[in-house]
C-alpha positions in Angstrom: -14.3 -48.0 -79.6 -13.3 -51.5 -78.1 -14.7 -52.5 -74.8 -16.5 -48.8 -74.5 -12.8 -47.6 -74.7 -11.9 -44.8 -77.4 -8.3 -44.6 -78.9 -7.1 -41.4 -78.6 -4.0 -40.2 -81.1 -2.6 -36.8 -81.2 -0.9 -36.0 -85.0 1.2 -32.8 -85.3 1.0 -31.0 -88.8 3.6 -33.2 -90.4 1.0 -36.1 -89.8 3.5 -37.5 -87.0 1.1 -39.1 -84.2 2.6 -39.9 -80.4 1.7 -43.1 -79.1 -2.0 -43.8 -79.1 -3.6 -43.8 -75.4 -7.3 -44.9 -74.4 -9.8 -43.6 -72.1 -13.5 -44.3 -71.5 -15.5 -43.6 -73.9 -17.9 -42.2 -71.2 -15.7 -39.4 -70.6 -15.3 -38.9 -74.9 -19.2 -38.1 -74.3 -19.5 -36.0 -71.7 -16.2 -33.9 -72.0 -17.9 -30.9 -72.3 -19.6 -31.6 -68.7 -16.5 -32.4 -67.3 -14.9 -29.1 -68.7 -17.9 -27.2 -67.5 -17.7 -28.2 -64.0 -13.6 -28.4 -63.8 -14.6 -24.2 -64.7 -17.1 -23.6 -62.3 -14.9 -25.6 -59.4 -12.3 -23.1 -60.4 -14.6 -20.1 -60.6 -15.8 -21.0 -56.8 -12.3 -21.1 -55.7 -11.5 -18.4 -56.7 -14.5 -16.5 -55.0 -13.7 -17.9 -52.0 -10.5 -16.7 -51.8 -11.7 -13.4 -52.8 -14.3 -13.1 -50.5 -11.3 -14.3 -47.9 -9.0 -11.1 -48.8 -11.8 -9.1 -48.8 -13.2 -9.9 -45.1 -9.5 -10.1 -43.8 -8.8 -6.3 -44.9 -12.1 -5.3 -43.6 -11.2 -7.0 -40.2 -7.7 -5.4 -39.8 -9.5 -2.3 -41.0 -12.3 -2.3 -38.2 -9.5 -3.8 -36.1 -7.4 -0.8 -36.5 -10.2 1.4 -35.9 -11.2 -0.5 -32.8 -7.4 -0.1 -31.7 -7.9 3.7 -32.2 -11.0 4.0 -30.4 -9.8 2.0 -27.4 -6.3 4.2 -27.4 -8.5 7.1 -27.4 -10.9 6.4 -24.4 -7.9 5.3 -22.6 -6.6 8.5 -22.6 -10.0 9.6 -21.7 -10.0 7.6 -18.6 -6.8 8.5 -17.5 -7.8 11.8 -17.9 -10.7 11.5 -15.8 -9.1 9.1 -13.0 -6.1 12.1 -12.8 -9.1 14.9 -12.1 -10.4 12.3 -9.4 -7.1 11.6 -7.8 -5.9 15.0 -7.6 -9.5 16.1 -6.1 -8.7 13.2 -3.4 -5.8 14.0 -2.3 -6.9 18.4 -2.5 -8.8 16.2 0.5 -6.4 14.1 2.1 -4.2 17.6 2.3 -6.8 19.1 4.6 -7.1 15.8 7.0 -3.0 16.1 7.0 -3.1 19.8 7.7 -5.4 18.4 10.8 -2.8 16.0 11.8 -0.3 19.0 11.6 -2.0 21.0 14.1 -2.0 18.2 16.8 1.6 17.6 16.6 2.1 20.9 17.2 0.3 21.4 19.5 2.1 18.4 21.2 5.4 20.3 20.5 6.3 17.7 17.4 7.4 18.7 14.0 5.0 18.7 11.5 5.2 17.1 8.3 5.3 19.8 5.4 1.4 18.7 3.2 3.1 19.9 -0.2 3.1 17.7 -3.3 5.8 19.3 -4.8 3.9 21.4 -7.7 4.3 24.9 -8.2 4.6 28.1 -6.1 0.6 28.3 -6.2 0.4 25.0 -5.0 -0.6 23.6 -8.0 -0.6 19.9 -8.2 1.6 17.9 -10.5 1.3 14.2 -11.6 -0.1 12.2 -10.5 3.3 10.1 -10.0 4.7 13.4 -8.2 1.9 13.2 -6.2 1.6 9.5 -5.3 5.4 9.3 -4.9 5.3 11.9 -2.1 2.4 10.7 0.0 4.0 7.7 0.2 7.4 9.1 1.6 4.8 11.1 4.0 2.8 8.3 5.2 6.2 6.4 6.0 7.5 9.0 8.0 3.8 9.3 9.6 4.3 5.6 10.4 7.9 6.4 11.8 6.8 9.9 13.9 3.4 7.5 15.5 5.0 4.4 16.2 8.3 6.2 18.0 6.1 8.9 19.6 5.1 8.3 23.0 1.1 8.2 22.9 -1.7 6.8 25.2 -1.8 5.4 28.6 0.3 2.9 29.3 -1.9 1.4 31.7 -5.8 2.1 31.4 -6.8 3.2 35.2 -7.8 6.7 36.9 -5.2 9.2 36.9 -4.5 9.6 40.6 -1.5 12.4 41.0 -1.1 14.8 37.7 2.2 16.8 36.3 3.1 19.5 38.3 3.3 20.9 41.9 1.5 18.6 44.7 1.6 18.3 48.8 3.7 15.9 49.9 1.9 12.4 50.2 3.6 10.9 52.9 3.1 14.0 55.1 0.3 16.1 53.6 2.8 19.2 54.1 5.1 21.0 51.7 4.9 21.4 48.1 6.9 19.1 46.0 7.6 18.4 42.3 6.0 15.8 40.4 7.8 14.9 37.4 5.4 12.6 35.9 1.9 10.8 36.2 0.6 8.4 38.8 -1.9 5.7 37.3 -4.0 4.2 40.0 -3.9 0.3 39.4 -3.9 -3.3 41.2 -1.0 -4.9 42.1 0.0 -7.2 39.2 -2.0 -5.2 36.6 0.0 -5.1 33.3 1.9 -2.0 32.3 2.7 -1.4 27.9 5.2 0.8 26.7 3.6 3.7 24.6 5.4 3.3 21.9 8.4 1.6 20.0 12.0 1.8 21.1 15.0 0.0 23.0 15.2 -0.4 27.0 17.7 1.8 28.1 17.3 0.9 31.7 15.7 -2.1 33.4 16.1 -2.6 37.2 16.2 -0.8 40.7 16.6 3.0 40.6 16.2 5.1 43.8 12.6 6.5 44.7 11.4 5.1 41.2 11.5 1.5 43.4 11.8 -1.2 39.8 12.1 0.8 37.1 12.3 0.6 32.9 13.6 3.6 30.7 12.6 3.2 27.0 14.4 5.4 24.4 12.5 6.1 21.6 15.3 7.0 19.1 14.0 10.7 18.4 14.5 12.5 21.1 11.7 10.7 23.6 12.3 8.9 26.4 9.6 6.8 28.9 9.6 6.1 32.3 8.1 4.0 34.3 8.3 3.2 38.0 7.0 1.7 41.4 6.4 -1.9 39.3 6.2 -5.2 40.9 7.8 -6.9 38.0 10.1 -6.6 35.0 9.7 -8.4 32.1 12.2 -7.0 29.6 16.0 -6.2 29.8 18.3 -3.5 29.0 19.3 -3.3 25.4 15.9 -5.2 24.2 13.8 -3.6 21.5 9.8 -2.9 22.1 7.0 -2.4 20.2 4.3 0.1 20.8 1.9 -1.4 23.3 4.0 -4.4 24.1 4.0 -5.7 28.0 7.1 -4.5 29.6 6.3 -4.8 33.1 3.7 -4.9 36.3 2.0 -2.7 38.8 3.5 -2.8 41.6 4.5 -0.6 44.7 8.5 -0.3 44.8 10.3 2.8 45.9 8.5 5.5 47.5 5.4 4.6 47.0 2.0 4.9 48.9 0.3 2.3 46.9 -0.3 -0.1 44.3 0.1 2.4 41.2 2.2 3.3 38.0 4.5 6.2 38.1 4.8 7.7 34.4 7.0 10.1 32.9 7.6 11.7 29.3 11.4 13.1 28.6 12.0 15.2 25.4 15.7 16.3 24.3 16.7 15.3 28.1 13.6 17.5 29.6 10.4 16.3 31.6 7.4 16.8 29.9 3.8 16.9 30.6 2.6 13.2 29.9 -1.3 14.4 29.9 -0.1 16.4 26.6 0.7 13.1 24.9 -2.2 10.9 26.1 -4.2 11.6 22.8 -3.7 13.5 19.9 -6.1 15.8 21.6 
């Protein structure tokens, strides 16, 4: 020992010795400490990383069984949401089979209410399904909007359809081809539904007239009014203005004059103020 220093030299069995190196003698004493807890640091690392291994198997482990369990109530769900969907639209059939029956009673073409399963009607998917109510409710949107419905100008109805005196001379029986709609001079008139003006001007007994084709076979008319607001070759929307009350033509009054043409024949307007 020199200056609590210990030389330390390392012979080999020929009594050959490498140079001599010195360390504290401290460390000399307490090797077997040092040793001791060098092991036990090593021991604890070791743990650790077992105890790591171990808790990251058992979390992929309860992971994939997690995964399985989720995967598995999915399929329940979906399961359940295709019994609820296909019970909703068994309903929304019956509403559209409704729906049917006025249109034909109106003299339209009903939309077939078939999702495309089998011969016993059976549903199928509920992608079959979904797909086809929405190609129904488009045409639905295409047959209301182009379809002449409603009043076209809210007042009393003052001459119907049909057969009626002569109201300049309260004798003979004449032809009505349309409705008369009592209303004040100026009072706005709407078109009943979408299309193009076909005509827009002065046309014989009709005084100012507008024609509105409807692109499926339906054609509007309407007469005696004061103004015109749209032209010929302009496209409409359903209950846009088009014109105003007025008394033009033959006329007795302030009123509308309002007909319904289908495939180039007068029809009943009172058929297609409501679905009714």
């Amino acid at each position: 020992m020199k200056k609590d220093k210990t030389t330390i030299i390392f012979l080999d069995k020929n009594q050959h010795y490498a140079k001599p190196f010195q360390v504290k003698t401290f460390y000399v004493k307490h090797w077997k400490k040092f040793v001791t807890a060098l092991f036990l640091t090593l021991c604890g690392l070791v743990g650790i990383i077992m105890h790591l291994v171990k808790a990251k198997a058992e979390m992929q482990l309860s992971n994939q069984k997690l995964a399985l369990l989720l995967e598995n109530h999915q399929k329940e769900v979906i399961q359940m949401d295709t019994s609820a969907i296909k019970k909703h639209y068994l309903a929304i059939d019956e509403k559209l089979k409704t729906i049917n029956k006025y249109l034909k009673a109106r003299g339209l073409k009903p939309t077939p209410a078939n999702q495309g399963g089998t011969e016993d009607n059976e549903l199928g998917s509920t992608e079959e399904i979904g797909t086809f109510y929405d190609e129904y409710l488009n045409r639905m949107i295409r047959l209301v909007g182009f379809t002449p419905m409603g009043y076209p100008h809210k007042g009393r109805i003052s001459s119907t359809y049909g057969h009626r005196e002569n109201p300049f001379t309260g004798e003979n029986i004449e032809s009505h081809k349309g409705l008369d709609i009592k209303g004040n001079y100026g009072e706005i008139v709407k078109t009943t539904a979408n299309g193009t003006v076909k005509f827009a001007s002065r046309r014989g007994g009709y005084g100012n007239c507008i024609i509105i084709n409807h692109g499926n076979g339906f054609e509007t008319y309407y007469g005696h009014l004061s103004k015109i607001v749209v032209r010929a070759g302009q496209k409409v929307n359903a209950g846009q203005i088009i014109g105003n009350i007025g008394s033009t033509g033959r006329s007795t009054g302030p009123h509308l004059h309002y007909e319904v043409h289908r495939n180039g024949k007068i029809v009943n307007p009172k058929t297609y103020l409501s679905l009714e």
